[in-house]
Structures are given as structure tokens and as C-alpha cells.
C-alpha positions as CSV (number, residue, x, y, z in Angstrom):
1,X,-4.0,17.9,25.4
2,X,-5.1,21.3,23.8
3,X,-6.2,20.6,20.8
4,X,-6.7,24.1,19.5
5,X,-2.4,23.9,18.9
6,X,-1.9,22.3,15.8
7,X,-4.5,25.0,14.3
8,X,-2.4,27.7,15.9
9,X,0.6,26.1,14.4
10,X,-0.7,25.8,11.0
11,X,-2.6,29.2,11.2
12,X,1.3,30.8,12.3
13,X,3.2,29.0,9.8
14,X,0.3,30.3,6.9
15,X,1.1,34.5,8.4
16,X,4.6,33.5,8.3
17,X,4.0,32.7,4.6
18,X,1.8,35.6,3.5
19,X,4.7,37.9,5.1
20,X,7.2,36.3,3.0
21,X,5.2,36.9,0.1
22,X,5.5,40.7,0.8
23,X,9.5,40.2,0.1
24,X,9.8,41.2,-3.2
25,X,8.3,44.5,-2.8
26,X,11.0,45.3,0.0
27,X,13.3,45.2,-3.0
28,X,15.9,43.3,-2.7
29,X,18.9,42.2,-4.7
30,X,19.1,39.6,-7.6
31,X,21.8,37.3,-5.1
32,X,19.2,37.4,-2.1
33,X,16.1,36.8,-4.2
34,X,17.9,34.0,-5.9
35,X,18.8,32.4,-2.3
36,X,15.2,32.6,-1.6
37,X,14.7,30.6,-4.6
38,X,16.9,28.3,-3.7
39,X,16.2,27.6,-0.2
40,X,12.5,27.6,-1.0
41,X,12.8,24.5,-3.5
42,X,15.0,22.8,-1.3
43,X,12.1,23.4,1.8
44,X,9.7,21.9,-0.6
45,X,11.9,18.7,-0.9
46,X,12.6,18.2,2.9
47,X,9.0,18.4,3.9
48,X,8.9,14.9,2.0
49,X,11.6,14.0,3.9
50,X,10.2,15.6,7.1
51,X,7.5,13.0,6.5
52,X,10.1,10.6,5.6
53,X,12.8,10.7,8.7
54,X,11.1,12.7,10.8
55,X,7.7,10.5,11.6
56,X,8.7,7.6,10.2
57,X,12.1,7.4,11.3
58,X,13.6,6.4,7.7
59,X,16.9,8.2,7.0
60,X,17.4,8.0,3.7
61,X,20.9,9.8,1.8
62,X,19.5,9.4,-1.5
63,X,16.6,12.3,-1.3
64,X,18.6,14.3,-3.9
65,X,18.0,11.4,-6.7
66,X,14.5,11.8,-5.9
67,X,14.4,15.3,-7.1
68,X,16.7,14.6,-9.6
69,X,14.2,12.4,-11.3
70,X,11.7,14.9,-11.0
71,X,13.8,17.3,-12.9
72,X,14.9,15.2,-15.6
73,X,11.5,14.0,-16.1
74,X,10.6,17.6,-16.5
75,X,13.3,18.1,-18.5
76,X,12.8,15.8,-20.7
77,X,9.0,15.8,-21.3
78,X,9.4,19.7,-22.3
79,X,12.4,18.9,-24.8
80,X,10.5,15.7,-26.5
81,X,6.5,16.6,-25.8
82,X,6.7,20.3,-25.8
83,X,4.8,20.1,-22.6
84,X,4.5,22.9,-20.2
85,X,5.3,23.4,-16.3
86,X,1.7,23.0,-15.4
87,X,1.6,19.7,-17.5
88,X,4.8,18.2,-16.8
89,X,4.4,18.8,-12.8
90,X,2.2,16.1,-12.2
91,X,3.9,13.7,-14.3
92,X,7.4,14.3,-12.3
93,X,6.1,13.8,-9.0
94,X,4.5,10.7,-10.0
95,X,7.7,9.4,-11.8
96,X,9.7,10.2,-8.6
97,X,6.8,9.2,-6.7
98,X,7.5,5.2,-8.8
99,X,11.4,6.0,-8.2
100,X,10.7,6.5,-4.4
101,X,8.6,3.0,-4.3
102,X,11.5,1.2,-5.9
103,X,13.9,2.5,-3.2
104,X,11.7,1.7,-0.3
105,X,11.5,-1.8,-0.8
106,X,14.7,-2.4,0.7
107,X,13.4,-0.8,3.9
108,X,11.4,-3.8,4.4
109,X,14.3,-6.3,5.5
110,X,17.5,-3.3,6.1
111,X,16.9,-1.1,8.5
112,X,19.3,1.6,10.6
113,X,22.8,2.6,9.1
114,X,22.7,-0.7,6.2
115,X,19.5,1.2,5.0
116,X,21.2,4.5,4.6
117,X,24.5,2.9,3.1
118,X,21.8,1.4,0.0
119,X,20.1,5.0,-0.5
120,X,23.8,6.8,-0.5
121,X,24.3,3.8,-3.1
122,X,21.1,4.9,-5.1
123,X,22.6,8.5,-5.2
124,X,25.4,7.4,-6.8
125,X,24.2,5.2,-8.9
126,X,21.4,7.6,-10.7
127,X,24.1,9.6,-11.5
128,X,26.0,7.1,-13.2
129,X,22.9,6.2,-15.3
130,X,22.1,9.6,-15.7
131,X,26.0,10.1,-17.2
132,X,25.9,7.3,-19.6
133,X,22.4,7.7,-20.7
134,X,23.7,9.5,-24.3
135,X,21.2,11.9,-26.0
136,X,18.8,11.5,-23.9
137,X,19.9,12.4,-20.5
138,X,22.5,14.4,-22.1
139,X,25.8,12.9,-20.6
140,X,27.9,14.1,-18.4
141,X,26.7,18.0,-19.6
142,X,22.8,17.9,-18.7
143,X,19.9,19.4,-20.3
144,X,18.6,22.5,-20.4
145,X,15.3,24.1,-19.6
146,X,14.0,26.2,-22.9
147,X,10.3,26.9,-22.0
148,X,9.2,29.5,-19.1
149,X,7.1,29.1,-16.5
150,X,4.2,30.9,-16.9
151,X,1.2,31.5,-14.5
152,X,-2.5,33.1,-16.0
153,X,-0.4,34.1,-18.8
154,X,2.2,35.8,-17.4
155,X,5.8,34.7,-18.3
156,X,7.9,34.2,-14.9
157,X,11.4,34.5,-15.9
158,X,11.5,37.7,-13.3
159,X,12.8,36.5,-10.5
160,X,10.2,38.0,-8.2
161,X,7.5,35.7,-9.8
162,X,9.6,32.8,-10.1
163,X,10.1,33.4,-6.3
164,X,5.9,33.7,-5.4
165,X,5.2,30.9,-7.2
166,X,8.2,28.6,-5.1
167,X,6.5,30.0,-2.2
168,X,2.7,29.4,-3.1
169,X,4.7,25.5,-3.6
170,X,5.6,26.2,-0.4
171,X,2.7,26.9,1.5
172,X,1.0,23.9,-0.3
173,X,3.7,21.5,1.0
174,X,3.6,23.1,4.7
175,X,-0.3,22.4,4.9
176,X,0.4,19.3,3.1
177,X,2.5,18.0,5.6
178,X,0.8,19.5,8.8
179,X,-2.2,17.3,7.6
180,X,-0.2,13.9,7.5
181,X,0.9,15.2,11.0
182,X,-2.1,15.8,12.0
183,X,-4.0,12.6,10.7
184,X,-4.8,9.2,11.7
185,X,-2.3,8.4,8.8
186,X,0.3,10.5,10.5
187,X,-0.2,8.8,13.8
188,X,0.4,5.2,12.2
189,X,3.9,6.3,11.1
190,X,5.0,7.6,14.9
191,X,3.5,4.3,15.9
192,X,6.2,2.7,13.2
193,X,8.7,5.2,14.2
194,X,8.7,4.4,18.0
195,X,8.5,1.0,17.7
196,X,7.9,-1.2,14.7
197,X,7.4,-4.3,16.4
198,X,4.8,-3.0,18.8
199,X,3.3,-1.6,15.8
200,X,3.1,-4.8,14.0
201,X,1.8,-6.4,17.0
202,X,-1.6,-4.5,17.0
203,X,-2.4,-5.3,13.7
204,X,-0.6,-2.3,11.7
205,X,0.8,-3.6,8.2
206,X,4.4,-1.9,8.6
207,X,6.0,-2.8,5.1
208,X,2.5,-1.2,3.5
209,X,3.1,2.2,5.2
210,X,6.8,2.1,5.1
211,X,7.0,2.5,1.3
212,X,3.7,4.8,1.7
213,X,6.1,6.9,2.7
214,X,8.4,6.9,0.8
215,X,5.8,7.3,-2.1
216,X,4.6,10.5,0.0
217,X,8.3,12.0,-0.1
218,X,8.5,11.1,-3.8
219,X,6.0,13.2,-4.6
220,X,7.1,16.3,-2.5
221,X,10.8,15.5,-3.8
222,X,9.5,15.7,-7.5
223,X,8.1,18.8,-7.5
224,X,11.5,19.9,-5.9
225,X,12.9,18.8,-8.8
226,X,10.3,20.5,-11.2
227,X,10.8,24.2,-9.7
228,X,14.9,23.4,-9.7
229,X,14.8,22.5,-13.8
230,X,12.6,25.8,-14.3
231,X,14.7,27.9,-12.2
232,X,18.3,26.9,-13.2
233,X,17.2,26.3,-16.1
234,X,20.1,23.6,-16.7
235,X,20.4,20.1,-15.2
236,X,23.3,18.2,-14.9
237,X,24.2,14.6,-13.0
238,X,26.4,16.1,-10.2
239,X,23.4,17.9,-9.0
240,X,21.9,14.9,-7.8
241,X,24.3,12.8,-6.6
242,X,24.7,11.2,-3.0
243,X,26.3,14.4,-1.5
244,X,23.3,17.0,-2.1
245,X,21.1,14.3,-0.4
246,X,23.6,14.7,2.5
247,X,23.2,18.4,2.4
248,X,19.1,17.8,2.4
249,X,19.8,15.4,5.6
250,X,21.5,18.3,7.1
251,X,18.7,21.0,6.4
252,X,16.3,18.6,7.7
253,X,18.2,17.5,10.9
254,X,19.5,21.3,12.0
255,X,15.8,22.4,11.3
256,X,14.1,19.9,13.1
257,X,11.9,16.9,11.7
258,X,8.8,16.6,13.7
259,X,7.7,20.0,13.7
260,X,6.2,22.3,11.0
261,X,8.3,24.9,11.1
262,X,11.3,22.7,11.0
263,X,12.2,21.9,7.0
264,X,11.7,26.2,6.9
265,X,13.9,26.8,9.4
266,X,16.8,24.5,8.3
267,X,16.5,25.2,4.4
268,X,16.5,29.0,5.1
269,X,19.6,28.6,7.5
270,X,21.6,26.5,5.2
271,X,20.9,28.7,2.1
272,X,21.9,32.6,3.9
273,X,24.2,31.7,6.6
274,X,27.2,31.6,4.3
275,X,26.0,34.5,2.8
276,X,25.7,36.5,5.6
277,X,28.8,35.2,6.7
278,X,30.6,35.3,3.5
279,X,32.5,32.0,3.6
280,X,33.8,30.2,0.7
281,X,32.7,26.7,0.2
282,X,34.9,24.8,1.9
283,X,34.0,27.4,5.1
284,X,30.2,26.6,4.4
285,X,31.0,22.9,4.4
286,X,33.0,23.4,8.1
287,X,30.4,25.4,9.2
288,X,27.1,23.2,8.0
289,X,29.5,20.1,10.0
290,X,30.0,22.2,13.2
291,X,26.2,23.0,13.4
292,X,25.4,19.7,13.1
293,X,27.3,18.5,16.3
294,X,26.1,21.1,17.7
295,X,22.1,20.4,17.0
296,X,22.8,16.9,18.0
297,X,24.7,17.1,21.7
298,X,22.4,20.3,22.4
299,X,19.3,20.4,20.3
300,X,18.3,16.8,19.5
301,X,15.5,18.1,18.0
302,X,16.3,20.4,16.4
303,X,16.1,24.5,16.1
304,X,12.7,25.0,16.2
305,X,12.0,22.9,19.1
306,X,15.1,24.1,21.0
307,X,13.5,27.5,20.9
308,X,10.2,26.6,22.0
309,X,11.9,24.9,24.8
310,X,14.3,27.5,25.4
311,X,10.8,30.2,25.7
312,X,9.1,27.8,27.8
313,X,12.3,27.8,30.1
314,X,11.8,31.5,30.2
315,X,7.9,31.8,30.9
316,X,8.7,29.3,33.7
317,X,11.6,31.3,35.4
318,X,9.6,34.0,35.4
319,X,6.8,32.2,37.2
320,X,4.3,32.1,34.1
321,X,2.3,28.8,33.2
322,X,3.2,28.5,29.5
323,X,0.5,28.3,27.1
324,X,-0.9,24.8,26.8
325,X,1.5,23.5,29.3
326,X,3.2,21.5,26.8
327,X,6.6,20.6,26.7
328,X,8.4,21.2,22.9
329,X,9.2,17.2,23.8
330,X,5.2,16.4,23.4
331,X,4.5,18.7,20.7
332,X,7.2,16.9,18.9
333,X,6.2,13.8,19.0
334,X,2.1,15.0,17.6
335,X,4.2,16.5,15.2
């Protein structure tokens, strides 16, 4: 095995990061800056469930509440405390973080396609709650975001600011997950995802790591939600409801789960291919649904890992050992 790859991994994604810090200087429009934005929060939230689905093998449709929590926590500690972004950050991730535990448990005794009927069921039922939960969820309506986010001082309500600071959350959540990859932790949860019995055979306790997990996608999903409040700057229930967490399965899967780049590459997708295409909607909704056949009859694993395969394909036509002799297969399952 060459060990010197995950560095290289790591050390590409961070390059790819510092160049698309340089993006607001290349000045571009309010729409595409605010797509950035967008896709950036929702990369943050899939790299918990990356973790999640993706070395665990946990599907879960109700990754949207997750965040949702986050942001109504936020929400809700700035309208009643007066707290800040940098105070109430911590505060949401542990709250979804507690959510996150809750909805594991189930994990423990329904598994497969049962499981991810109970999470869909968790979507829908936060947003019920979060509808009848008067004054203080706000109904129906939401809540809205009055304080700014503000970094050494420095009020970020400019979009290009907003947009560093989603991508410094970024960064910090791609290192973040490349070193529960990368760790002993990381190689417990394959161990799970391959085959739980075998697992629990040698001594691994499954239920303890299981909802680990989900505690670890918590976290990543309530920060999600953090950046989302700030940036829309209103919440509502249908933001959060079982069918965003079907959109965030969809990121996830297209992208690819086991490798780093893959939560990037599916979030960015989903955010600009309409645009680029300009599609309404109901076009984007086609189009997300014929891309995800696709991934799945010809890239199981994803983009990411189709194109490493693809280039490895190439090198090898063309008579060249590829680097590390590695198929995208084995450097899927490290990571």
C-alpha cells in the first residue's frame, strides 16, 4: 500500500480549497456567489453524512432534520439570549449532535430499507413539531435571523465574506473527515460497514459505534444548519422536511461517499447544473433522478471514483503503470 496517498489526497483537496478561495476576486455575480453559498453549506452537511453512509453504511433520509435543528437552535438562542454566531455554533452542533443520538438508536435492531423508512419518518415528523410549536418555533412561517455574522470585527453580510467563511467551514469539515478516514476509528466503521457480524465477532461493540456515528454526522449537520440560518437569514419548517434529506442523499450518492473529494463534488453538481442548464424545478428534479440511475448502473461509486478509474484506464492503455498501482476500488474502501 503506499502510504504517502491519503497525504496527497488531503494535501490536493486543501490547493483545491485555497484556489476556491481566490473566487471572489474573479468577480462574479450575486446569483453565482450565492450558489456557492449554497452548495458550500450543504457540502458541510454531507461530509457528516459521508461519515455516516459512506463508511458506515447507514442510509439515513432524515439528514435535513439534523440541520434543521442546528438552525433553529441558532435561531432561537440569538432571538432569546442575544447570542452571537461564534457563541451559538457550538451549542447547535451539540444539540443536533443529542438529536442525531436519539435517531440512531433505532439502528441498533432496524437495519436496511426499515431503517431509512424511520429516518424519512423523523423528517417528517420535526416538521410537524416545528409547525405546531407556536411562538417559539414560529409556526408554519419560521424565524428570522436579525444578528450578522461577523469575523475579527468585520460585519459579513457581503456575500463574498459570507462565502470565505462557508469555505474556511469547509476546509475544516474536509480535514475533519479525511482524519476519521484515515484513523483507527475510521477503520472500525468499514469493519461495521462490510460486515457487522464479523465485526462483532472480534470483539468490536457495533451499537457503541453505530450511534458514534451518527453523533459525528450530528455535529457536521449542525453547523450546516448554523451557516444556512445566517445566510438565509429566515427559517421555516419545509426547509427541513424529509424531501431535502432526499436531495442530501442524492448529493452524497452522485458525489461519491468513501472518498474525500466526493461530498465536493456532488454538492457543487447539484447546486450549478441547473443553473448552467437553466431548467426550472421540475427539470432539475428529472434531471437530479436521471443522474442518479445513471451513477448507480455505471458509477457505483460514485463521480469522483469513476474518474479516477476512468484516468487509470487511460494510463493503462497507454502502457503506463499508474501511480501507486491502486485501483479507485481500494482507495475507496481506505476511504
Amino acid at each position: 500500500m503506499n502510504t504517502s496517498s491519503p497525504v496527497r489526497s488531503l494535501a490536493g483537496a486543501l490547493v483545491l480549497f485555497a484556489l476556491l478561495a481566490l473566487v471572489p476576486w474573479l468577480g462574479p455575480s450575486n446569483r453565482l456567489l450565492s450558489l456557492a453559498i449554497t452548495a458550500g453549506i450543504n457540502v458541510v452537511a454531507l461530509y457528516g453524512l459521508a461519515v455516516l453512509f459512506g463508511q458506515t453504511g447507514i442510509l439515513s433520509m432524515g439528514h435535513a432534520a439534523l440541520v434543521g435543528v442546528g438552525a433553529y437552535a441558532a435561531a432561537i438562542l440569538a432571538r432569546d439570549a442575544g447570542m452571537g454566531f461564534w457563541a451559538v455554533l457550538p451549542l447547535a452542533a451539540i444539540a443536533a449532535a443529542l438529536v442525531a443520538t436519539v435517531v440512531g438508536f433505532p439502528s441498533l435492531r432496524v437495519s436496511g430499507h426499515h431503517f431509512v423508512i424511520l429516518t424519512f419518518a423523523f423528517g417528517q415528523l420535526l416538521t410537524i413539531i416545528l409547525t405546531n410549536g407556536g411562538e417559539f418555533t414560529g409556526r408554519a412561517t419560521g424565524l428570522d435571523m436579525q444578528l450578522p455574522v461577523t469575523l475579527f470585527g468585520f460585519d459579513l453580510d457581503p456575500l463574498p465574506r459570507l462565502y470565505l467563511v462557508v469555505l474556511g467551514f469547509v476546509t475544516l469539515s474536509a480535514v475533519a473527515s479525511w482524519a476519521i478516514i484515515h484513523s483507527s476509528y475510521g477503520r472500525t466503521l468499514r469493519a461495521i460497514r462490510e460486515n457487522e457480524k464479523l465485526a462483532a465477532s472480534l470483539g468490536i461493540n457495533v451499537g457503541r459505534h453505530k450511534i458514534g456515528a451518527f453523533v459525528v454526522s450530528g455535529v457536521f449537520a449542525g453547523l450546516s444548519g448554523v451557516l444556512l440560518a445566517y445566510f438565509l437569514r429566515h427559517i421555516s419548517p419545509s426547509q427541513f422536511a424529509a424531501f431535502p434529506s432526499i436531495y442530501l442523499a442524492l448529493m452524497v450518492m452522485i458525489g461519491g461517499a468513501r472518498l474525500l473529494l466526493g461530498p465536493l463534488a456532488g454538492g457543487v453538481l447539484v447546486a450549478f447544473l441547473p443553473e448552467m442548464l437553466a431548467l426550472d424545478p421540475v427539470e432539475s428534479r428529472i434531471l437530479y433522478g436521471v443522474c442518479l440511475i445513471a451513477v448507480i448502473l455505471l458509477l457505483p461509486n460514485g463521480l469522483i471514483a469513476g474518474a479516477i478509474d476512468g484516468w487509470r484506464w487511460l494510463v493503462g492503455r497507454r502502457g503506463v503503470s499508474p501511480s501507486g498501482g491502486q485501483s479507485a476500488r481500494s482507495a475507496t474502501i481506505r476511504g
